[in-house]
C-alpha positions as CSV (number, residue, x, y, z in Angstrom):
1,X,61.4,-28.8,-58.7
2,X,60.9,-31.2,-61.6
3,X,61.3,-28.9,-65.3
4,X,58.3,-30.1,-68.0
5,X,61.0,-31.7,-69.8
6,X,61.6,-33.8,-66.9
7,X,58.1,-34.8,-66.4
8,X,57.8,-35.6,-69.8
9,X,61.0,-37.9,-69.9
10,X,59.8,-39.9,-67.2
11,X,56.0,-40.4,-68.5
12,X,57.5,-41.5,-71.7
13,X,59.6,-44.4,-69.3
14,X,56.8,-45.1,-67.3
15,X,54.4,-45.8,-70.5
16,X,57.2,-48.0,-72.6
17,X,57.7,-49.9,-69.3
18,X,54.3,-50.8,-69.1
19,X,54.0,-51.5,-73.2
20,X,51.3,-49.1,-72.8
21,X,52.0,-46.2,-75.6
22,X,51.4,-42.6,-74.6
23,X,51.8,-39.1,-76.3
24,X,55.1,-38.7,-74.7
25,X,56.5,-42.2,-76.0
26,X,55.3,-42.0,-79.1
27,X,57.5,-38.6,-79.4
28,X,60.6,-40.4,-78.2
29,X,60.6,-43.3,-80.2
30,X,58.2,-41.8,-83.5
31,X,57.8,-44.1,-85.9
32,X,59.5,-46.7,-88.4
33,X,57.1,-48.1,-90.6
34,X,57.5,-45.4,-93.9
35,X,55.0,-47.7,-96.0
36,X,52.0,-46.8,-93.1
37,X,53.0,-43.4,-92.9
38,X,52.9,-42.5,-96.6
39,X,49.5,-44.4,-97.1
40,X,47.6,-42.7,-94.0
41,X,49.3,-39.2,-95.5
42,X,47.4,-39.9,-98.6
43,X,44.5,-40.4,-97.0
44,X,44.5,-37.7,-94.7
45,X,45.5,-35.3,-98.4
46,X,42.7,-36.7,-100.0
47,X,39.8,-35.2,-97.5
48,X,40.7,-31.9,-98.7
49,X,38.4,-29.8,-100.9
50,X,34.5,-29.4,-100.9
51,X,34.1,-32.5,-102.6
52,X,35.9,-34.8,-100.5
53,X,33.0,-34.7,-98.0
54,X,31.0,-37.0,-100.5
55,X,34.5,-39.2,-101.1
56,X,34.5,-42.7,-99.0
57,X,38.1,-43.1,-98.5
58,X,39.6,-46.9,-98.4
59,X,41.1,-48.0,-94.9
60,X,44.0,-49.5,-93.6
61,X,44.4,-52.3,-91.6
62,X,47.8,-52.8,-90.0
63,X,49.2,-56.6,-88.8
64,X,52.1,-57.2,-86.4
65,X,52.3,-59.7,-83.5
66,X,52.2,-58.7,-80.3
67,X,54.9,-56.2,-78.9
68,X,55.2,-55.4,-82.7
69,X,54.0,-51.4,-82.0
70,X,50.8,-51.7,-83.6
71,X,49.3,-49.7,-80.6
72,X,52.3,-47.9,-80.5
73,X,52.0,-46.6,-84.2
74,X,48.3,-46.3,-84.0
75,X,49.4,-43.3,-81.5
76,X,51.4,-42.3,-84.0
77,X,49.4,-41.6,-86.5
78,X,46.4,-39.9,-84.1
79,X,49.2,-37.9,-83.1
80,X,50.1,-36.4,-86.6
81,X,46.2,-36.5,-88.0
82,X,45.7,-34.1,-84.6
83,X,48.3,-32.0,-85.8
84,X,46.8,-32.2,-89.6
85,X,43.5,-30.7,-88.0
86,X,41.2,-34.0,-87.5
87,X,39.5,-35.1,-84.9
88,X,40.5,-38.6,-83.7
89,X,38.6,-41.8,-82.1
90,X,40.6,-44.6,-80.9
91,X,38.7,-47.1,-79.9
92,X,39.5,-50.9,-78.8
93,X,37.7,-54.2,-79.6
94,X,36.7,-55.4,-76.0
95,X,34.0,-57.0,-74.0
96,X,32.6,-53.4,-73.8
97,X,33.0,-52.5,-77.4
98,X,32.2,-55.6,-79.4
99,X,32.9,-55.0,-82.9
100,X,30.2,-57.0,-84.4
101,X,27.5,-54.2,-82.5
102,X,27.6,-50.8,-84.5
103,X,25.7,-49.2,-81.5
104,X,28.4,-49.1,-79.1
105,X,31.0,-48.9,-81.6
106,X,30.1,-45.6,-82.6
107,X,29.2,-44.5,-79.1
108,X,32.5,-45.2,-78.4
109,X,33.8,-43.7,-81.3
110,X,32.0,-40.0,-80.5
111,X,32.7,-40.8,-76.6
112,X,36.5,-40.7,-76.4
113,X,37.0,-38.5,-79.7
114,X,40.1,-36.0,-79.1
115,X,40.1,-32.5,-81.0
116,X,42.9,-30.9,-82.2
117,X,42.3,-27.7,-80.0
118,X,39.7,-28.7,-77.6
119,X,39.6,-30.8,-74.4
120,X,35.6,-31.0,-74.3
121,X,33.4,-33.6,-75.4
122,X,33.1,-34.1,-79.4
123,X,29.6,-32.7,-80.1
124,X,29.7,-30.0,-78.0
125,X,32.6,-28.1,-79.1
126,X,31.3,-29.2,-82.7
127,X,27.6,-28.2,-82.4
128,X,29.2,-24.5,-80.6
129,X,31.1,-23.8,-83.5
130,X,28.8,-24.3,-86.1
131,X,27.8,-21.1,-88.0
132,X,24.6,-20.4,-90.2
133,X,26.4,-17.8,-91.9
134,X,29.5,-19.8,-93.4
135,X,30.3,-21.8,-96.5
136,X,30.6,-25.2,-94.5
137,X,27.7,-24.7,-92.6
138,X,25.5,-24.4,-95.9
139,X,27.2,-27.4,-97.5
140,X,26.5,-29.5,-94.3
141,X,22.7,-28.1,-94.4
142,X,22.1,-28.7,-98.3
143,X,23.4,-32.4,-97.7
144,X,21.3,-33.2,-94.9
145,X,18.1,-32.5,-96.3
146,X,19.3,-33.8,-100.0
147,X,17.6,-37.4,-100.4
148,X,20.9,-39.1,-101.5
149,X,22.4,-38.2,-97.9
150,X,20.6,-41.5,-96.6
151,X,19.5,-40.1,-93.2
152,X,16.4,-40.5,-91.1
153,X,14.3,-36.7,-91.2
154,X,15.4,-36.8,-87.0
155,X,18.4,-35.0,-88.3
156,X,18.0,-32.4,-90.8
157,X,15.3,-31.7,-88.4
158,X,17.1,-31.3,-85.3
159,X,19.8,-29.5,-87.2
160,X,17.1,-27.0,-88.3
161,X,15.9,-26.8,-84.8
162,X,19.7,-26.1,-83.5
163,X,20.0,-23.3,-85.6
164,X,16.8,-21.8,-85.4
165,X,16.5,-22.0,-81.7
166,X,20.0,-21.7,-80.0
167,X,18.7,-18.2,-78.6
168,X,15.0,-18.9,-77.8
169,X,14.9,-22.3,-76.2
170,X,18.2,-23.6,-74.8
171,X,16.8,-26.5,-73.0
172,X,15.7,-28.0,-76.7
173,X,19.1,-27.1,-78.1
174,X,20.7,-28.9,-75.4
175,X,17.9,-31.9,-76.0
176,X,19.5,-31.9,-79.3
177,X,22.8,-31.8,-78.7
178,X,22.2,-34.8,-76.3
179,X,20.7,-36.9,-79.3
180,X,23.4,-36.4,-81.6
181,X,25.5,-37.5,-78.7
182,X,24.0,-40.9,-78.4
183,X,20.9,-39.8,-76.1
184,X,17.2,-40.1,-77.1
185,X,15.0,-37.5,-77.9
186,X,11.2,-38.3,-78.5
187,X,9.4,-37.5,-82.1
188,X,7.1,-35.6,-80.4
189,X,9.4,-33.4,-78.7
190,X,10.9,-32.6,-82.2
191,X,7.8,-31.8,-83.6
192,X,6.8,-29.4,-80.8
193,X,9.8,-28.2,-81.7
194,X,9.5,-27.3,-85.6
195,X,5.5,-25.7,-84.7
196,X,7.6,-23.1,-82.7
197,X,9.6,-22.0,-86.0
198,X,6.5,-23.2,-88.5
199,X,8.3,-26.2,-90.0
200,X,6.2,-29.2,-88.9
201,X,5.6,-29.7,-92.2
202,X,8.8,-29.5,-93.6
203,X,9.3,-33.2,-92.6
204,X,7.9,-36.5,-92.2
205,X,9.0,-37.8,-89.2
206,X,9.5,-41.5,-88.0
207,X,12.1,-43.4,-85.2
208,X,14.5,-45.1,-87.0
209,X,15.7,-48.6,-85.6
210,X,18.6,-48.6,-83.3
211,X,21.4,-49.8,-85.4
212,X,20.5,-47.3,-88.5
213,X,20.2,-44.8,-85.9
214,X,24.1,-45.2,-85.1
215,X,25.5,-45.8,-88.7
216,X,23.3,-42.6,-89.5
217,X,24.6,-40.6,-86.4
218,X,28.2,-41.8,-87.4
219,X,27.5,-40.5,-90.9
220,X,26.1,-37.2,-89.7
221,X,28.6,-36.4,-87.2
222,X,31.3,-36.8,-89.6
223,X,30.2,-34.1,-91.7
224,X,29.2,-31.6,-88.4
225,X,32.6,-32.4,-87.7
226,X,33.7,-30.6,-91.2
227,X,31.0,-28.1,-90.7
228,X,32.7,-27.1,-87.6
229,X,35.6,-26.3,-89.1
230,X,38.0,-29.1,-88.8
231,X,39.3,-31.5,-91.8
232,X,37.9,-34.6,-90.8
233,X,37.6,-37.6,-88.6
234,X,40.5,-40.4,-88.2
235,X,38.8,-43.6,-86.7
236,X,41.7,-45.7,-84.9
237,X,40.5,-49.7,-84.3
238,X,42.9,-51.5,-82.0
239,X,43.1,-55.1,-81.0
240,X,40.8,-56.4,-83.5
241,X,42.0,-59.8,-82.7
242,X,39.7,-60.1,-80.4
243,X,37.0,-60.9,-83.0
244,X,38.6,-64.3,-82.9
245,X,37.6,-65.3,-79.6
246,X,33.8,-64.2,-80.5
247,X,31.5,-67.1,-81.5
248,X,31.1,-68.5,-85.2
249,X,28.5,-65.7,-85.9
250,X,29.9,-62.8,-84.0
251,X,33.1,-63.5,-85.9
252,X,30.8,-63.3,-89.1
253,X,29.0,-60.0,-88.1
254,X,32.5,-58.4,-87.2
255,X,34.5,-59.1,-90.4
256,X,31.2,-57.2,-92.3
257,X,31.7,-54.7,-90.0
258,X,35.4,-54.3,-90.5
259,X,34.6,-54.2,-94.5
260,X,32.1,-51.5,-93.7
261,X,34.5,-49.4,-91.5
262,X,37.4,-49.5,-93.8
263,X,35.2,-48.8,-96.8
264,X,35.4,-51.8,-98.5
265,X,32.1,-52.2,-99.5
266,X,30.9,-51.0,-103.0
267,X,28.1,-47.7,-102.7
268,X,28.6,-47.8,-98.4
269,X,31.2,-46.3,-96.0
270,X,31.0,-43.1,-94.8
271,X,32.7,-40.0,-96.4
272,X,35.7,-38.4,-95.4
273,X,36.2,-40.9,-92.6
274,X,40.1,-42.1,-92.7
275,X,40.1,-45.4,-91.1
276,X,42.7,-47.6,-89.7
277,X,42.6,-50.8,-87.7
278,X,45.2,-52.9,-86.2
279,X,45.3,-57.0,-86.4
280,X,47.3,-59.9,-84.9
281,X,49.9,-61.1,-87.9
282,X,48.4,-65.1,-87.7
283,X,45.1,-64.4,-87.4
284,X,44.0,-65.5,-91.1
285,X,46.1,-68.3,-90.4
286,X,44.6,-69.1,-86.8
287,X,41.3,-68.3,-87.8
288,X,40.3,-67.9,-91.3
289,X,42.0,-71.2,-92.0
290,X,42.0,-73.1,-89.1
291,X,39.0,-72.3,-87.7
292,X,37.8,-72.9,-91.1
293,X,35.9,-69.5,-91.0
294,X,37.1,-68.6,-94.9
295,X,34.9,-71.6,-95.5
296,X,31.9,-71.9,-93.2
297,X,30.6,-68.3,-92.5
298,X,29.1,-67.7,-96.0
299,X,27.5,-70.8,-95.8
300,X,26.1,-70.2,-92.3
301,X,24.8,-66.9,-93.0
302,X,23.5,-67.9,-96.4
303,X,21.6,-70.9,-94.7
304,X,19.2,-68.7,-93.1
305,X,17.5,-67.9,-96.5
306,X,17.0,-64.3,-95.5
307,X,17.9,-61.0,-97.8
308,X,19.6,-59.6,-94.9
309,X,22.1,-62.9,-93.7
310,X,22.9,-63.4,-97.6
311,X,23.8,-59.3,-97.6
312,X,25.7,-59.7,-94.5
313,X,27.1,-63.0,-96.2
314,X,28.9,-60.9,-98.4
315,X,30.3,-58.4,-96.5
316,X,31.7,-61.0,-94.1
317,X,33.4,-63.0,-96.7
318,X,34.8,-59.5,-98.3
319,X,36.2,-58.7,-94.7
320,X,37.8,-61.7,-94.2
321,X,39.3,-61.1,-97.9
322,X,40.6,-57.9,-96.7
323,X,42.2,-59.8,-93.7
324,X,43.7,-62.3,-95.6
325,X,45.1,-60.3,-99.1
326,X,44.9,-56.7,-97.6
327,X,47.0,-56.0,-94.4
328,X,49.9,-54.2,-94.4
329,X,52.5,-56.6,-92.2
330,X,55.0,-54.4,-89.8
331,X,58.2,-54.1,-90.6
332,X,61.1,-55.4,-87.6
333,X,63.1,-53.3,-86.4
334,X,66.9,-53.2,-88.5
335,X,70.2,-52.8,-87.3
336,X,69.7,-48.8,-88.0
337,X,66.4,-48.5,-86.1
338,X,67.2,-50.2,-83.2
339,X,70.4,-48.4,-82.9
340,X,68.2,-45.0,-83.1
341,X,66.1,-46.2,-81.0
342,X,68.7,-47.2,-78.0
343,X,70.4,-43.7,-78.3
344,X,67.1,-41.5,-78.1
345,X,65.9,-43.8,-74.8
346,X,69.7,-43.7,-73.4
347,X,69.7,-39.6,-73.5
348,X,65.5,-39.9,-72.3
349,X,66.5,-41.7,-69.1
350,X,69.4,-39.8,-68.6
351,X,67.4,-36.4,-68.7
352,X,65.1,-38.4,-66.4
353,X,66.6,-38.9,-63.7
354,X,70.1,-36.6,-64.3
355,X,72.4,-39.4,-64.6
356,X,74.8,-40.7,-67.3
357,X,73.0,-44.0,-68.2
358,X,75.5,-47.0,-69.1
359,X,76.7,-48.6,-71.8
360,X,74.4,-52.3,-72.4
361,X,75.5,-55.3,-74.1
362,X,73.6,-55.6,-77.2
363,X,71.4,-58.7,-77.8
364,X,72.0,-60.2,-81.4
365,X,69.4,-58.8,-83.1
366,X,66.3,-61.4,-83.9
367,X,63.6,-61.0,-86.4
368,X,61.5,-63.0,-84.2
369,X,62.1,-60.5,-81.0
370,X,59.8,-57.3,-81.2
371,X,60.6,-54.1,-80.8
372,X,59.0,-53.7,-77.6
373,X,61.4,-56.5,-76.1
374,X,64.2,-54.6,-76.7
375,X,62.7,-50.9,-75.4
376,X,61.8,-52.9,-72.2
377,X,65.1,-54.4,-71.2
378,X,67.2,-51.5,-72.0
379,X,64.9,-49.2,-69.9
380,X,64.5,-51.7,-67.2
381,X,68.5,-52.4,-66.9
382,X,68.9,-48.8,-67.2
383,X,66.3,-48.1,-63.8
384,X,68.4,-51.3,-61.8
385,X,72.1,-49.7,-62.9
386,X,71.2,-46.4,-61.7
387,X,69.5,-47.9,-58.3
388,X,71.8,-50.4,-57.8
389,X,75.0,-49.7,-59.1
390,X,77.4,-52.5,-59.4
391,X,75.1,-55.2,-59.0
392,X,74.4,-57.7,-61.5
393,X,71.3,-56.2,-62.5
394,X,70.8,-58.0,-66.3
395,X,67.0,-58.2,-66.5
396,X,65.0,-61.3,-67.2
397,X,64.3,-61.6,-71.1
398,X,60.6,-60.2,-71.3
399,X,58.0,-62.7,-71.8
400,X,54.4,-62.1,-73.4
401,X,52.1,-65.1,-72.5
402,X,50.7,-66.0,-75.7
403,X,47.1,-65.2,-77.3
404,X,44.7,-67.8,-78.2
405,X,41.5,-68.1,-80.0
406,X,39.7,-69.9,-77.5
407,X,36.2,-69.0,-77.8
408,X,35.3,-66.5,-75.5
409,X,31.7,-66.5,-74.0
410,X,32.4,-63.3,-72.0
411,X,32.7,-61.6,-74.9
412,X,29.5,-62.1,-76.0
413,X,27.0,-59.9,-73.7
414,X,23.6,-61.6,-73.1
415,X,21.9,-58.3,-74.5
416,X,23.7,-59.6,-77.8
417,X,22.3,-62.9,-79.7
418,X,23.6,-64.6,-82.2
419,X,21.0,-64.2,-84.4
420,X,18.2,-61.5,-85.2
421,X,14.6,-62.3,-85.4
């Protein structure tokens, strides 16, 4: 019978053989960039107090090549917000998830949220444990229906409608509960709705376009999340990369939308939200300055003679500002690290798989070689000495194929044009 212990050791293995980070890795090997960790500690102290729901907090954005640990410490970190009491949303720039479309980027962002103390889905362990009678509750209330809150009526009017008729009409509550999640609900149901606690009038009531509708839900969700009871929400952004594969304007729409996440734009972000985002370590190089991009998107999105492309103008050129003069490069791993390292994952395998793992040469240590280079050849040696002892069993150097910029047109879903209007 395998112990827990056991069955940890080994899921830790199997994840840092794959390069694919998991809880249990991320407590074998924690963590050895100190400048990350202070900065997202300060972040995560300043959401506390009343008043830090109306505080938009600066981001992060992390660079490293690849096998640097950027995914690896993006683990991390949800890993020790969790234990802070946030609720955390990792979510990855992919074909599914384009970072230029707000839409599915907060979908995604409520869809694979993780609480603290709760395996259910985000809004319904939020909306249950929301209570008319408590301090939060009537902060979260007197924001919602203040005009400087910036929402659409849909929402202090559904909130209204959650408290009013949890008891009385469950199949509305659940309606509701649905929207906040992403679903639709009609107006009309709403209204129907607010005659049945004599509030029709309370609010004037209109659908709101699709992409306010998510930045809005986004917004409001992060404060039911503090109503609830928790401290906050920690939004983690892997493989942003990505957006370099995207076409001209794509790129342009995604390095607004990283300013916006990361709160980088003057009067917009959304409060209380600690955001961190993870980028290749050439990218401004590659892309900004290759690709010309530093140089050409302004221009492009200025050229349409619109209000709304020379906005987004300058949110794309202060994204690609933060890109360039704003991320916070990885440290390599030193002499002292790497020697941590090797003894925690040496005693790991050994409790593994009840052996006494050998001694292995040391490569001379490389500022060029990642860290996950070195974790995968000393596990995967480690797995051939124990199955084939006395063999010559030195592993093959590991090898990442390397990333390009190519454009990509898969990544850009026909149900996403270039252009609006």
């Amino acid at each position: 019978m395998q112990t827990d212990e056991v069955v940890k050791c080994r899921e830790a293995l199997e994840a840092l053989r794959s390069g694919v980070p998991n809880h249990e890795a991320v407590r074998v090997l924690g963590s050895n960039q100190r400048e990350v960790e202070d900065l997202f500690a300060a972040a995560l102290e300043s959401t506390r107090g009343a008043e830090a729901a109306g505080q938009r907090i600066p981001g992060l954005l992390i660079s490293g090549g690849f096998g640097a640990g950027k995914s690896h410490l993006l683990e991390y970190l949800e890993h020790t917000a969790l234990a802070e009491g946030f609720v955390c949303s990792r979510v990855s720039v992919s074909k599914e998830t384009p970072l230029y479309d707000p839409v599915k980027m907060v979908q995604a962002a409520v869809d694979d949220a993780v609480l603290p103390d709760a395996n259910g889905q985000l809004i319904q362990e939020v909306a249950s444990r929301l209570d008319a009678s408590t301090e939060q509750y009537a902060e979260l209330n007197a924001w919602a229906n203040s005009p400087g809150s910036g929402l659409n009526a849909v929402f202090p009017a559904t909130l209204l409608l959650h408290e009013k008729i949890i008891r009385s009409d469950p199949e509305l509550v659940d309606q509701i509960t649905g929207f906040w999640s992403g679903e639709r609900l009609a107006i009309s149901r709403i209204r129907q709705g607010l005659k049945q606690v004599n509030s029709v009038a309370r609010y004037q009531l209109k659908s709101p376009r699709v992409k306010e509708l998510a930045r809005q839900r986004f917004l409001f969700t992060s404060q039911l999340i503090r109503a609830a009871g928790y401290r906050g929400w920690v939004l983690l952004i892997d493989e942003v990369e990505l957006i370099g594969r995207y076409s001209l304007l794509q790129r342009g729409r995604s390095y607004a939308e990283l300013a916006l996440w990361l709160g980088k734009i003057r009067g917009e972000g959304v409060p209380g939200v600690v955001a961190v985002a993870a980028i290749t370590d050439d990218f401004a190089l590659a892309v900004l300055k290759e690709k010309g991009d530093r140089e050409i998107v302004g221009q492009r999105f200025r050229s349409k003679g619109s209000d709304e492309f020379t906005i987004l103008a300058g949110r794309a050129e202060a994204g690609m500002r933060l890109i360039e003069r704003s991320a916070i490069a990885l440290r390599p791993p030193d002499e002292s690290v790497l020697h941590d390292t090797y003894q925690r994952l040496k005693r790991i395998h050994g409790e593994a798989y009840s052996w006494d793992p050998p001694e292995i040469a040391q490569q001379e240590r490389s500022v060029a070689r990642r860290m996950r280079s070195y974790v995968r050849r000393w596990v995967n040696e480690w797995d051939l000495r124990r199955l084939y002892p006395g063999m010559d069993t030195a592993p093959e150097e590991d090898q990442t194929a390397p990333f390009t910029y190519d454009e990509d047109t898969d990544l850009a879903p026909p149900d996403h044009p270039e252009t609006e209007g």
